[in-house]
Each structure stands twice: as structure tokens, then as C-alpha cells.
Residue frames as qw, qx, qy, qz and C-alpha x, y, z in Angstrom:
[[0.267, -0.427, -0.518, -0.691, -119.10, 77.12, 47.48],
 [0.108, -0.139, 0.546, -0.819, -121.57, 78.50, 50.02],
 [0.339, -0.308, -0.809, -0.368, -124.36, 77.19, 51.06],
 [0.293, -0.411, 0.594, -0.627, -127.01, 78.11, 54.16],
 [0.571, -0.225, -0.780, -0.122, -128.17, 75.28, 56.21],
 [0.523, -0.390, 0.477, -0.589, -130.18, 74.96, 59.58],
 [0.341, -0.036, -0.931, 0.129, -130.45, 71.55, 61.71],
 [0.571, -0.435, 0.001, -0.696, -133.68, 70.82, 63.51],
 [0.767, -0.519, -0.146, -0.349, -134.75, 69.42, 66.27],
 [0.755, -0.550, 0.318, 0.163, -132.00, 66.89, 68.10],
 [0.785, 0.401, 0.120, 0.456, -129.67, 67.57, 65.09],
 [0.073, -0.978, -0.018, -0.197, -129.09, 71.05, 66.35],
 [0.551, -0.744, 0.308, 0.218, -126.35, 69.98, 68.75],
 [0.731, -0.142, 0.271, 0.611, -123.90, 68.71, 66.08],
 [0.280, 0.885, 0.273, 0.254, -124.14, 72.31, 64.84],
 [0.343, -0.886, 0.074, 0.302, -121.80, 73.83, 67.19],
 [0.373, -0.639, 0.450, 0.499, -119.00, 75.39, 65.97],
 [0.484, 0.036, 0.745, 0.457, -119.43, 74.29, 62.50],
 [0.237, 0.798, 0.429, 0.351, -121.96, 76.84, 61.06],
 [0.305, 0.093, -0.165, 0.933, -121.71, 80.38, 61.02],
 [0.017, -0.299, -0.504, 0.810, -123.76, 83.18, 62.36],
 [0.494, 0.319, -0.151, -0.794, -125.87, 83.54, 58.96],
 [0.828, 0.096, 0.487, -0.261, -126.05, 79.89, 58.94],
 [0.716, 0.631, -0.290, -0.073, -123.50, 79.43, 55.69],
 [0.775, -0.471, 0.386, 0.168, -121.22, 76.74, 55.64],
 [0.777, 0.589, -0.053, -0.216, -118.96, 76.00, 52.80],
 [0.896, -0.072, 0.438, -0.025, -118.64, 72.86, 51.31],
 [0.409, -0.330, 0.629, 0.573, -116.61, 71.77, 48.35],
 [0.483, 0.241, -0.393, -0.744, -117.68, 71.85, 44.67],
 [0.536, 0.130, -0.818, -0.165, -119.46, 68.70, 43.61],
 [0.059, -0.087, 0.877, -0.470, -120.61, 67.77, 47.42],
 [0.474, -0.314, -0.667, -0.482, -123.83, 65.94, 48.13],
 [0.658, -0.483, 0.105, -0.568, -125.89, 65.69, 51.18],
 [0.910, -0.152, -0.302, 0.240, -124.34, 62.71, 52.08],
 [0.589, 0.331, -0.347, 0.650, -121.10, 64.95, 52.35],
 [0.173, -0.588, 0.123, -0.780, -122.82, 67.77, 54.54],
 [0.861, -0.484, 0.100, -0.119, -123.82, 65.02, 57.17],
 [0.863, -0.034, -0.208, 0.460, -120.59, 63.23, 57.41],
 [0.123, 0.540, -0.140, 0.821, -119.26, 67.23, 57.95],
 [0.553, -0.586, 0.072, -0.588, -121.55, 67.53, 60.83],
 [0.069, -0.285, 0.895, -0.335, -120.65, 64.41, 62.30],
 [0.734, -0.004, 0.281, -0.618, -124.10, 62.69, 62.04],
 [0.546, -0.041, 0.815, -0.190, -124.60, 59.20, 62.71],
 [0.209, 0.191, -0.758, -0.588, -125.18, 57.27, 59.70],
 [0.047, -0.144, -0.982, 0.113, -127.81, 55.56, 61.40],
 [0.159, 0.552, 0.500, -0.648, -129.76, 58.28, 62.07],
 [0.286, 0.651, 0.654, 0.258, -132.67, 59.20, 59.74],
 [0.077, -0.416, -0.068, 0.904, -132.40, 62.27, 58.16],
 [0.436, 0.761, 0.471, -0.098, -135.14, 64.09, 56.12],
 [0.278, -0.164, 0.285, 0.902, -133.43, 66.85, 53.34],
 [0.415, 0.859, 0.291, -0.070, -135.27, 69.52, 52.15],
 [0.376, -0.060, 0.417, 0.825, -133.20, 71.82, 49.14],
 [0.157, -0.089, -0.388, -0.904, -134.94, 74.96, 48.52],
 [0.665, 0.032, 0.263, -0.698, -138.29, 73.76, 50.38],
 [0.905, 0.175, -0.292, -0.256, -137.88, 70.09, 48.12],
 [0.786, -0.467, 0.401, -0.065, -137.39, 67.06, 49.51],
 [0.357, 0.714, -0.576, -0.180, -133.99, 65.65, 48.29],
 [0.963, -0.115, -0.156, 0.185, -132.28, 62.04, 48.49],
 [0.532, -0.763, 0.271, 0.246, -128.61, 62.25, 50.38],
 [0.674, 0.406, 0.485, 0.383, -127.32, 62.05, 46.57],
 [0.261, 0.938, 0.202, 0.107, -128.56, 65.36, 45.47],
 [0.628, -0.200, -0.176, 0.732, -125.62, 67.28, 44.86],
 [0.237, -0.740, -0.385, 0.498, -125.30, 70.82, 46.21],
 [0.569, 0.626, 0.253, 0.468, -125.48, 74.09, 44.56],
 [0.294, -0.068, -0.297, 0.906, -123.97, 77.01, 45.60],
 [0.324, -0.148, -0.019, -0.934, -127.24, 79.18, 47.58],
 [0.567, -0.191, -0.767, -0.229, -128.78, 76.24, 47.83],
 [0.390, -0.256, 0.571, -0.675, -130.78, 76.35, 51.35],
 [0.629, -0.049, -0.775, -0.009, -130.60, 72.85, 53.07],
 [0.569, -0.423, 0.396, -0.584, -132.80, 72.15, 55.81],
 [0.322, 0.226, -0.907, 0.152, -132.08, 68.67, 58.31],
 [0.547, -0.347, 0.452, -0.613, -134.47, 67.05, 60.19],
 [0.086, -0.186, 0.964, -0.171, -134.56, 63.95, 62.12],
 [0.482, -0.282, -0.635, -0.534, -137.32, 61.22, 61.72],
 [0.573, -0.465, -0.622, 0.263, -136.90, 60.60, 65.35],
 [0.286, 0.301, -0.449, 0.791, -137.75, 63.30, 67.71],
 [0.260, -0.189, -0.742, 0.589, -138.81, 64.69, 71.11],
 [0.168, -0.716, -0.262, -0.625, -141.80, 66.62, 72.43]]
């Protein structure tokens, strides 16, 4: 199933190579926002925010296909 996703701020870098060029990645059926970070490689430690569709999600929520998932850290830089 396809999903797009974008990574802000200091999440960007574990983007490389793992999205494509329209920003769609796809994930298995059934995955959850937990799964799409462990994909990326992101620290479990780090705080992530999930929006789905513009709503804020828990790292539970599981994905739908179309679903647009935005990532952003609690910690970042100016």
C-alpha cells in the first residue's frame, strides 16, 4: 500500500534514499506509525509528532493506503 510522507526539520536526513521523488513510500498492509519510523531508522528515543491527513495521530494509528503522514521532531533547531 502507498502512502505519501514528508519528514521535517532534523528528521529529513533519515529520508535519504528511502522516499521517492513524489514522496510515496510503500509500507505493508496493516502497518502503523510505529512501523514507518522503525523503516526510517528513527531513534526510538526521539520524539516524534504524527500528523495523518492534517490530524494528530498516536504511533498506533494504523495506516491507510493515501494516507498523508507528516513527521516532526519535538526537538529542533533555529
Amino acid at each position: 500500500m502507498k502512502i505519501k510522507t514528508k519528514l521535517h526539520n532534523i528528521l529529513k536526513k533519515y529520508e535519504e534514499g528511502k522516499i521517492s521523488a513524489t514522496q510515496m513510500v510503500e509500507v505493508k498492509e496493516h502497518a502503523t506509525l510505529n512501523d514507518l519510523t522503525r523503516y526510517f531508522s528513527i531513534p526510538e528515543s526521539m520524539g516524534i509528532i504524527y500528523l495523518v491527513n492534517d490530524f494528530p495521530r498516536d504511533k498506533e494509528y494504523q495506516l491507510q493506503e493515501g494516507d498523508i503522514v507528516k513527521l516532526f521532531s519535538l526537538i529542533c533547531g533555529g
